[in-house]
N, CA, C and O atoms as a GROMACS GRO file, in nm:
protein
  412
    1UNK      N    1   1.098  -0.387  -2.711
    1UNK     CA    2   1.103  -0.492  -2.614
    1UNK      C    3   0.964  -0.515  -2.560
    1UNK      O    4   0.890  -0.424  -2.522
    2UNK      N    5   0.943  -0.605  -2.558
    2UNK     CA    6   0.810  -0.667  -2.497
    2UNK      C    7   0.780  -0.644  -2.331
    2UNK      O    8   0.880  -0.661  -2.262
    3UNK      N    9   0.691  -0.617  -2.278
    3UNK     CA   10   0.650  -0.522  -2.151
    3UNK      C   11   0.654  -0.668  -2.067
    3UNK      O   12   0.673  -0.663  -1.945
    4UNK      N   13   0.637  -0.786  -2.128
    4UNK     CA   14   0.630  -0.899  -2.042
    4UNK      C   15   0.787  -0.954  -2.035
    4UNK      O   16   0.816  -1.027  -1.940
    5UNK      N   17   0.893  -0.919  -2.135
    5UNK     CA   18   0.982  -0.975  -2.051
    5UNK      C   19   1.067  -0.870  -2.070
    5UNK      O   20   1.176  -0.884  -2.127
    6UNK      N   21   1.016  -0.739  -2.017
    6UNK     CA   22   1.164  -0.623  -1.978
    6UNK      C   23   1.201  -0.678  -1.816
    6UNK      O   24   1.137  -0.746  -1.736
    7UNK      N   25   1.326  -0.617  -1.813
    7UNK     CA   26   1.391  -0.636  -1.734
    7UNK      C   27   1.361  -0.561  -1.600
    7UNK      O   28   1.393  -0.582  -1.483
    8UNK      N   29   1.273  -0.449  -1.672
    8UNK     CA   30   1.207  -0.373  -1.536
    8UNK      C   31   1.064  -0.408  -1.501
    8UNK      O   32   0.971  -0.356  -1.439
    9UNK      N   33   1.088  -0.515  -1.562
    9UNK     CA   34   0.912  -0.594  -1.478
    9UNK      C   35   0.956  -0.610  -1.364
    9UNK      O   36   1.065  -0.652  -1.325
   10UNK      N   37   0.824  -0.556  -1.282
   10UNK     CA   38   0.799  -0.587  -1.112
   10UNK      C   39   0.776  -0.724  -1.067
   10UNK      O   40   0.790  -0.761  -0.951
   11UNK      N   41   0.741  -0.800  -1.166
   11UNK     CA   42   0.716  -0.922  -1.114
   11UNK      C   43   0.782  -1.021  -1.146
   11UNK      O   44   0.735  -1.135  -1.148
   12UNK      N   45   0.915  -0.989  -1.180
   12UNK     CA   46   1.044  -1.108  -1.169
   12UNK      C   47   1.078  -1.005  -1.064
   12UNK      O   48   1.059  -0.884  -1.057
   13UNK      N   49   1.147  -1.108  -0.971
   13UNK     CA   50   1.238  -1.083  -0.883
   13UNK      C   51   1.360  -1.141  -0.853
   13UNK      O   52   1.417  -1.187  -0.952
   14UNK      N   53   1.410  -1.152  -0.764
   14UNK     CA   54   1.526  -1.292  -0.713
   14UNK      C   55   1.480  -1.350  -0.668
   14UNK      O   56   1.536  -1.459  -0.662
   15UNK      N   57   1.328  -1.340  -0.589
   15UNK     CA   58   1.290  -1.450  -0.469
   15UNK      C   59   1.242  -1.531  -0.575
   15UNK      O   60   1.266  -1.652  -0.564
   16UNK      N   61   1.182  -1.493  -0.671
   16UNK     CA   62   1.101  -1.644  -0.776
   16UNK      C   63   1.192  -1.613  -0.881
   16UNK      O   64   1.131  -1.553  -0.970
   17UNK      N   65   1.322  -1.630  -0.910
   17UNK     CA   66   1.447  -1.721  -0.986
   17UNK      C   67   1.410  -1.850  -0.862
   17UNK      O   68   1.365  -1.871  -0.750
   18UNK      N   69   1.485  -1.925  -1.013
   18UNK     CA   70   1.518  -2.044  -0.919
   18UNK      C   71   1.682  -2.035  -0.877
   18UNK      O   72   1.780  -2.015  -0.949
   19UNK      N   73   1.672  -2.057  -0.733
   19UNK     CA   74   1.807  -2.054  -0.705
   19UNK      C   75   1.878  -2.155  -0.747
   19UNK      O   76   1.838  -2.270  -0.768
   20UNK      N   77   2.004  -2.103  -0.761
   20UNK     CA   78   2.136  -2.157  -0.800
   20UNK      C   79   2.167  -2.260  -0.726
   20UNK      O   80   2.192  -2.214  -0.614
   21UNK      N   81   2.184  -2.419  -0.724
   21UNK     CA   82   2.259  -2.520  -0.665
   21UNK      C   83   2.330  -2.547  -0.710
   21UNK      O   84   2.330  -2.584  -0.827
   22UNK      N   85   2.443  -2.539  -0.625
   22UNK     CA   86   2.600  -2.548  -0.591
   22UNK      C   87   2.612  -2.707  -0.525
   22UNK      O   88   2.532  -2.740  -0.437
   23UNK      N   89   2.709  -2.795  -0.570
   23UNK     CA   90   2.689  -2.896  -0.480
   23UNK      C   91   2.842  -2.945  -0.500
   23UNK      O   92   2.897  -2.981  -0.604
   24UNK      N   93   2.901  -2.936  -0.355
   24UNK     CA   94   3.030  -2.980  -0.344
   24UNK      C   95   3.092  -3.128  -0.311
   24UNK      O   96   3.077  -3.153  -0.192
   25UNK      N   97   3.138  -3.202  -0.361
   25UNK     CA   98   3.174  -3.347  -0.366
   25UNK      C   99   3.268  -3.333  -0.213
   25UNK      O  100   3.285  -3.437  -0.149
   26UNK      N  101   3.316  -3.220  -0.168
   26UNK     CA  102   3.416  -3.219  -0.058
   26UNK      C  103   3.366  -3.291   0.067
   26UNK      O  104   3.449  -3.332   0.148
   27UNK      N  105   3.223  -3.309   0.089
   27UNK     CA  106   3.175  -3.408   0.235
   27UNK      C  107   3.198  -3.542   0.186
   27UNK      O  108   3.244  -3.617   0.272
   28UNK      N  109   3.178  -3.594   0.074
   28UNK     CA  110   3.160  -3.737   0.022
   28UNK      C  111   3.320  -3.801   0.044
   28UNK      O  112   3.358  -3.908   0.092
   29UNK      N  113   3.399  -3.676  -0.020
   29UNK     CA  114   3.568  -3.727  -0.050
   29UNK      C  115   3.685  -3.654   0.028
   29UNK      O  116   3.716  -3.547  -0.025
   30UNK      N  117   3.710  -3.665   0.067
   30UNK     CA  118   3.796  -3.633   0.168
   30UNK      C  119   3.928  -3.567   0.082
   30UNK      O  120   3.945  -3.637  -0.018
   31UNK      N  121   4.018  -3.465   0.088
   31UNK     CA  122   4.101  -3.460   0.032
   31UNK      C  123   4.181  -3.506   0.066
   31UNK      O  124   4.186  -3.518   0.188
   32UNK      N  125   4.274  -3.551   0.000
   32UNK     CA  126   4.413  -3.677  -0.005
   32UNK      C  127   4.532  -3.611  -0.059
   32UNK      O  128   4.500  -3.524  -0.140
   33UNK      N  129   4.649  -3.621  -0.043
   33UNK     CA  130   4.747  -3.590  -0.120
   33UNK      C  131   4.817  -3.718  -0.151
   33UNK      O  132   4.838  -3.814  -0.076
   34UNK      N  133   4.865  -3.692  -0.336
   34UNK     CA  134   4.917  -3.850  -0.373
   34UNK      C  135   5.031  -3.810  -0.341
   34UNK      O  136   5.083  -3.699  -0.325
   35UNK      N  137   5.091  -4.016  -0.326
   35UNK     CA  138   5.192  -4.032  -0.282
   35UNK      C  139   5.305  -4.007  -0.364
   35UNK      O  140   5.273  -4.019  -0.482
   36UNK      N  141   5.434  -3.975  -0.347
   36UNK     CA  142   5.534  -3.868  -0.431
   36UNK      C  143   5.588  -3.993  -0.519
   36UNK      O  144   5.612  -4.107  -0.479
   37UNK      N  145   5.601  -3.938  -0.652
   37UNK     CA  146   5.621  -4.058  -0.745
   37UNK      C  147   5.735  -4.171  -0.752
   37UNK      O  148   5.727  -4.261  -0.835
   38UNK      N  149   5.847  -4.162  -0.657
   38UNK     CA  150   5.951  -4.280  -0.598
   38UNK      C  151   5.837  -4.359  -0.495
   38UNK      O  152   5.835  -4.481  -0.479
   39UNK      N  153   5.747  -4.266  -0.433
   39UNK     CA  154   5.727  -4.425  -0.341
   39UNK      C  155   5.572  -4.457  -0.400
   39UNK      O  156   5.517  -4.559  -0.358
   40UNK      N  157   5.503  -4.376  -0.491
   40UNK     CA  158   5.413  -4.493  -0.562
   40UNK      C  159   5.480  -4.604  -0.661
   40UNK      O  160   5.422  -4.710  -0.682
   41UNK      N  161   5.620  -4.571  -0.727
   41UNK     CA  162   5.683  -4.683  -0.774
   41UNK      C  163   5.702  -4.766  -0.662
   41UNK      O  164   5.603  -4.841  -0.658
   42UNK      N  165   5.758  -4.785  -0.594
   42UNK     CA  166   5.817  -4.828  -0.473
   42UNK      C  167   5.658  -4.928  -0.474
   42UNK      O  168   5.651  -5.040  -0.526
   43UNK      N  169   5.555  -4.867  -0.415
   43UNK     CA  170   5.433  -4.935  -0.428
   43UNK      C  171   5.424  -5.015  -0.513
   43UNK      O  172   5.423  -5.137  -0.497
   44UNK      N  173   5.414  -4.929  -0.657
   44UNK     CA  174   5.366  -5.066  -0.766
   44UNK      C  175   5.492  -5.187  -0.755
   44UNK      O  176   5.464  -5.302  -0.724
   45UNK      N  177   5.584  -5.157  -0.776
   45UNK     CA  178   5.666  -5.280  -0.792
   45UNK      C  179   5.642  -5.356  -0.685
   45UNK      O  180   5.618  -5.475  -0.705
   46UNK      N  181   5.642  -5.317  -0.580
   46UNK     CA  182   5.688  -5.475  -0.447
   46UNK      C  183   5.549  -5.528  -0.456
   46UNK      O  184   5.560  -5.648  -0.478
   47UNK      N  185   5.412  -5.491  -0.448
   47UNK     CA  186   5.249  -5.502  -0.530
   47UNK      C  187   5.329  -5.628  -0.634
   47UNK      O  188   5.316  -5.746  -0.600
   48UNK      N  189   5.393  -5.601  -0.737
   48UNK     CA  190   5.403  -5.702  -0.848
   48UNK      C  191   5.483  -5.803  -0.822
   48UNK      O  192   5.464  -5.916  -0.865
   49UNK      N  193   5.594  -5.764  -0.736
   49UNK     CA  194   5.678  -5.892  -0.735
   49UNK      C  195   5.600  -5.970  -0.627
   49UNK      O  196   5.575  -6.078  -0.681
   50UNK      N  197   5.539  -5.971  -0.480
   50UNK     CA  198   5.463  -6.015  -0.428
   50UNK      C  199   5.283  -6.071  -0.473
   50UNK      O  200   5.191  -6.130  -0.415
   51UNK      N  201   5.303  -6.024  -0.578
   51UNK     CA  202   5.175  -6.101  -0.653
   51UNK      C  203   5.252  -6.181  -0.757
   51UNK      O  204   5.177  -6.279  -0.767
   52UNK      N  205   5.350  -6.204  -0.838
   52UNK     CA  206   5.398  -6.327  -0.924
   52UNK      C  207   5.494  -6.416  -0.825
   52UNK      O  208   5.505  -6.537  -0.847
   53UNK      N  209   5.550  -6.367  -0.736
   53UNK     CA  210   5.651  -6.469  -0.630
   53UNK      C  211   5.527  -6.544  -0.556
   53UNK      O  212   5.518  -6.667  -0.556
   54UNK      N  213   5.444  -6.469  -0.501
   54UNK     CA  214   5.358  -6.598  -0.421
   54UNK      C  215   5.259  -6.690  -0.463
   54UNK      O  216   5.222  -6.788  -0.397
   55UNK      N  217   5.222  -6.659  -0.563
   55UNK     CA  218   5.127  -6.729  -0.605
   55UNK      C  219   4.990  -6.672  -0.624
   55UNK      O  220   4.898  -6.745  -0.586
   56UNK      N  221   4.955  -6.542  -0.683
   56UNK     CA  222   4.869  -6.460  -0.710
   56UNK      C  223   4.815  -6.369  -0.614
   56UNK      O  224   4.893  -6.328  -0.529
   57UNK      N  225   4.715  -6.334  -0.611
   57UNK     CA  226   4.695  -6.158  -0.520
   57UNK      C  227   4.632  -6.219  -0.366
   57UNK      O  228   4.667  -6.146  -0.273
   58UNK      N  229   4.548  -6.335  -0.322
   58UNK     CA  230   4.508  -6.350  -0.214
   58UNK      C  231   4.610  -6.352  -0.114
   58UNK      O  232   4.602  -6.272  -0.020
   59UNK      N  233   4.714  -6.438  -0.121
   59UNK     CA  234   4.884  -6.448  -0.052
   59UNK      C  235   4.964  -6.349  -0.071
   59UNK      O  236   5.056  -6.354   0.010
   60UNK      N  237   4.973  -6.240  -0.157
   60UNK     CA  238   5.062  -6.118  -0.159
   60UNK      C  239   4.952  -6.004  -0.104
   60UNK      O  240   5.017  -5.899  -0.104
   61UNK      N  241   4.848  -5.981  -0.068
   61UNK     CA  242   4.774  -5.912  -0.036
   61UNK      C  243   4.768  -5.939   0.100
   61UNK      O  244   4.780  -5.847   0.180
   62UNK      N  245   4.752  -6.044   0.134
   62UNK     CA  246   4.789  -6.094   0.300
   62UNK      C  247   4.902  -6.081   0.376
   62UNK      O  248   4.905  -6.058   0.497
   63UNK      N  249   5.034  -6.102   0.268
   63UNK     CA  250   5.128  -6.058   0.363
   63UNK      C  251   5.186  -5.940   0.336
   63UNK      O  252   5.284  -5.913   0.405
   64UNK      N  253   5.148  -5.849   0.240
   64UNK     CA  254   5.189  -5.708   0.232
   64UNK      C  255   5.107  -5.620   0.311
   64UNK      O  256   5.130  -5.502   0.335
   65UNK      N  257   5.000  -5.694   0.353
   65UNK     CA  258   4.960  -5.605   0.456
   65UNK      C  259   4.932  -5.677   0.646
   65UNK      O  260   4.813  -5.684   0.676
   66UNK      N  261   4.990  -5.704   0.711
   66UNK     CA  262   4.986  -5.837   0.786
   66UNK      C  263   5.140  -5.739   0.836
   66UNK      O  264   5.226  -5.705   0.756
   67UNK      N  265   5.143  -5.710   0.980
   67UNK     CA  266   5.255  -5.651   1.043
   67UNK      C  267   5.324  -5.776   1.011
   67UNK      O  268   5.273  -5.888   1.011
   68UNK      N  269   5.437  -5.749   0.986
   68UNK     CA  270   5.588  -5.798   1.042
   68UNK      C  271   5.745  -5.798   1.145
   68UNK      O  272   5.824  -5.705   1.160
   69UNK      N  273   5.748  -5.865   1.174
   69UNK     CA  274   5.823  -5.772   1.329
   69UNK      C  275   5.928  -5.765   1.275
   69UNK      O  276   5.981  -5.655   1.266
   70UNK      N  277   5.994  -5.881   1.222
   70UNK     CA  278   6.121  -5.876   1.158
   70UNK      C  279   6.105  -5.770   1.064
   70UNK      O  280   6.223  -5.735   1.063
   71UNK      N  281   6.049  -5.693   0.985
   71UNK     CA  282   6.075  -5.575   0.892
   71UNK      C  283   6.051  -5.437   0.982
   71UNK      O  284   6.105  -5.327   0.973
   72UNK      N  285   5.944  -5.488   1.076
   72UNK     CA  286   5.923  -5.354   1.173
   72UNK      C  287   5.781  -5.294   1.142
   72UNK      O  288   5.730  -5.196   1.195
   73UNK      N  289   5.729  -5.375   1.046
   73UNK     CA  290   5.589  -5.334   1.042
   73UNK      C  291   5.531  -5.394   0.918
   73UNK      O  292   5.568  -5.499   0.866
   74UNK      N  293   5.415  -5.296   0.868
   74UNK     CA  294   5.374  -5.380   0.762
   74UNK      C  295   5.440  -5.346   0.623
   74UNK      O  296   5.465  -5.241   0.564
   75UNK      N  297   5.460  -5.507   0.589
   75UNK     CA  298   5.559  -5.511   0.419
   75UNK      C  299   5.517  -5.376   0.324
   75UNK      O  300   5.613  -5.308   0.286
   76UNK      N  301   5.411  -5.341   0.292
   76UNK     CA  302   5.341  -5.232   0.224
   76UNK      C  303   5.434  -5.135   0.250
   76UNK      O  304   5.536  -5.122   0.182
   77UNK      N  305   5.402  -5.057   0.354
   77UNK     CA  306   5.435  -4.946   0.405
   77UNK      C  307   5.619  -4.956   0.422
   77UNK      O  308   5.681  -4.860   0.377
   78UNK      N  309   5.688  -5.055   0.477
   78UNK     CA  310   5.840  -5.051   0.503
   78UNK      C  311   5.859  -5.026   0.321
   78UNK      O  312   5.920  -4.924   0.291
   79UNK      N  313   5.820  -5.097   0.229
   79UNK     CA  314   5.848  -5.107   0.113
   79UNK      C  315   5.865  -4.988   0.034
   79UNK      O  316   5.963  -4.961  -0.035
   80UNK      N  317   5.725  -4.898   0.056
   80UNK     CA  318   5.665  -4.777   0.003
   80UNK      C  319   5.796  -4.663   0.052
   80UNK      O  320   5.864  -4.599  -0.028
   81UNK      N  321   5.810  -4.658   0.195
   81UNK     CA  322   5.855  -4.556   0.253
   81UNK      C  323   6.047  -4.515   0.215
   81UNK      O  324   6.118  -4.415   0.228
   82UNK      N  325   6.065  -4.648   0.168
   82UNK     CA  326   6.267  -4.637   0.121
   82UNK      C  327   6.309  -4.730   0.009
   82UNK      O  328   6.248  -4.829  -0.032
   83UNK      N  329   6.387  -4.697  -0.020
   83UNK     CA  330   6.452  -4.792  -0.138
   83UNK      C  331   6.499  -4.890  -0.038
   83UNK      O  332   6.475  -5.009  -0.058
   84UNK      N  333   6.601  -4.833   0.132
   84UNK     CA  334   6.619  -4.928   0.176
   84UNK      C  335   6.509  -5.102   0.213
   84UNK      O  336   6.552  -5.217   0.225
   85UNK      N  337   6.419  -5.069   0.218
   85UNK     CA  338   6.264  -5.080   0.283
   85UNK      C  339   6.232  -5.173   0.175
   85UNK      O  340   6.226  -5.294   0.196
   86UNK      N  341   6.213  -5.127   0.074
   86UNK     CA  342   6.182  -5.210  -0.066
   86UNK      C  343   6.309  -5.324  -0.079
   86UNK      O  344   6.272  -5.429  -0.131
   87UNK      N  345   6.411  -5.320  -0.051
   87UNK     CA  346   6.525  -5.424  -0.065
   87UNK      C  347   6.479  -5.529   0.033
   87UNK      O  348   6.468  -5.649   0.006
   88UNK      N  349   6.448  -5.465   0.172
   88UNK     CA  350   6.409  -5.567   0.272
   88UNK      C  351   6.305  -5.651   0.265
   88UNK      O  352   6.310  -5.767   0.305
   89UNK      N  353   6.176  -5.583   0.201
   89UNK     CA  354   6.086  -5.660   0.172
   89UNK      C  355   6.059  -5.787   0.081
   89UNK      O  356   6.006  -5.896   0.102
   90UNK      N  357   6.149  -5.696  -0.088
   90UNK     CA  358   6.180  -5.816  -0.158
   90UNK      C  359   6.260  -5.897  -0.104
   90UNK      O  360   6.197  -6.001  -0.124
   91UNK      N  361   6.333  -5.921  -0.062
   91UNK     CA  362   6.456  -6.035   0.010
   91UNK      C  363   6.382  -6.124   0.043
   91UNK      O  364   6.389  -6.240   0.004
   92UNK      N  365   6.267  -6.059   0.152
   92UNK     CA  366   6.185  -6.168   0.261
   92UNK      C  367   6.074  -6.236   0.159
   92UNK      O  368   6.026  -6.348   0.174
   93UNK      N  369   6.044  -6.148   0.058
   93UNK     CA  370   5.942  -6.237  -0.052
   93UNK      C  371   6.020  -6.363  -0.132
   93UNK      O  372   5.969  -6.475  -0.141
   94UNK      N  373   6.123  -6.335  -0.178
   94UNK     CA  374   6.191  -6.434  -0.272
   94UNK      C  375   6.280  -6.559  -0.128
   94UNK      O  376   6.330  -6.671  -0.137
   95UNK      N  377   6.263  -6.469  -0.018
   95UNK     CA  378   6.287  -6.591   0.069
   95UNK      C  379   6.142  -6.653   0.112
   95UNK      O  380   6.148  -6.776   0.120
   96UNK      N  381   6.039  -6.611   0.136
   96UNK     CA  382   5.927  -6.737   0.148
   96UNK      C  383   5.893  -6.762  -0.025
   96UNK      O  384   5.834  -6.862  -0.066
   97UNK      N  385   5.929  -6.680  -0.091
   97UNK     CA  386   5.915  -6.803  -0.260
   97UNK      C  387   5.996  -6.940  -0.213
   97UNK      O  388   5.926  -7.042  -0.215
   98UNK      N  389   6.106  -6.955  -0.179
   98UNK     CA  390   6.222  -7.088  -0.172
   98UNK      C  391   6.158  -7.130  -0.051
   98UNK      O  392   6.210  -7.234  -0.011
   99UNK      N  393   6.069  -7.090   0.020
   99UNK     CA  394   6.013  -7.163   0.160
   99UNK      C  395   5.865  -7.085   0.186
   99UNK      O  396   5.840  -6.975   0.236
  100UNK      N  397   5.814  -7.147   0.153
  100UNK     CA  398   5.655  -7.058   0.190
  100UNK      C  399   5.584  -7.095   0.286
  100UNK      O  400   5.461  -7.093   0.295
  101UNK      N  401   5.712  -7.153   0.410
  101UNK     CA  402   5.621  -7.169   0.577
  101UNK      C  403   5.725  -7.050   0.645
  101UNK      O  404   5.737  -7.042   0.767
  102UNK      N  405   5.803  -6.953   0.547
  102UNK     CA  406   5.895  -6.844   0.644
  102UNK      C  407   5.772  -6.712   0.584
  102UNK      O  408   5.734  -6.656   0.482
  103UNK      N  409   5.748  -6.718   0.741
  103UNK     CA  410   5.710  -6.588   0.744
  103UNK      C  411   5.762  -6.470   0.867
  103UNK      O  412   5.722  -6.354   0.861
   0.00000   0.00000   0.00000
């Protein structure tokens, strides 16, 4: 073994390694837990029928998220949270499809 790179050379140490960087994405991203797979369906569908019933994503994006008193809050969320919820929402979409001044 060569006297310049044994392992019992005095003149490597730890202080001149280069230290190890570690770099954790956890300040940038917050941890999340996904939503349980009935109410991300629940999501995607009333998302689709409110984007082909109204007339593309600017008008189903507005009123799926836009409180509603008559549902009790916002279309998104009543939709997401029950099957009951998702019935109520579609109803009120395919009713402003046949009238699109009921909101």
């Amino acid at each position: 073994m060569n006297s310049e790179t044994s392992p019992a050379d005095p003149t490597i140490t730890d202080e001149t390694a280069a230290p190890a960087k570690t770099r954790s994405n956890s300040f940038f991203r917050p941890r999340r837990t996904a939503l349980p797979r009935d109410d991300a369906r629940r999501q995607g569908d009333i998302s689709q029928l409110a984007f082909l019933t109204m007339g593309g994503r600017d008008p189903a994006i507005a009123f799926l998220n836009t409180e509603n008193a008559e549902l009790g809050g916002r279309p998104l969320a009543v939709a997401t949270a029950s099957d009951t919820g998702y019935e109520q929402v579609a109803t009120a979409i395919r009713a402003w499809a046949r009238d699109p001044g009921f909101e």
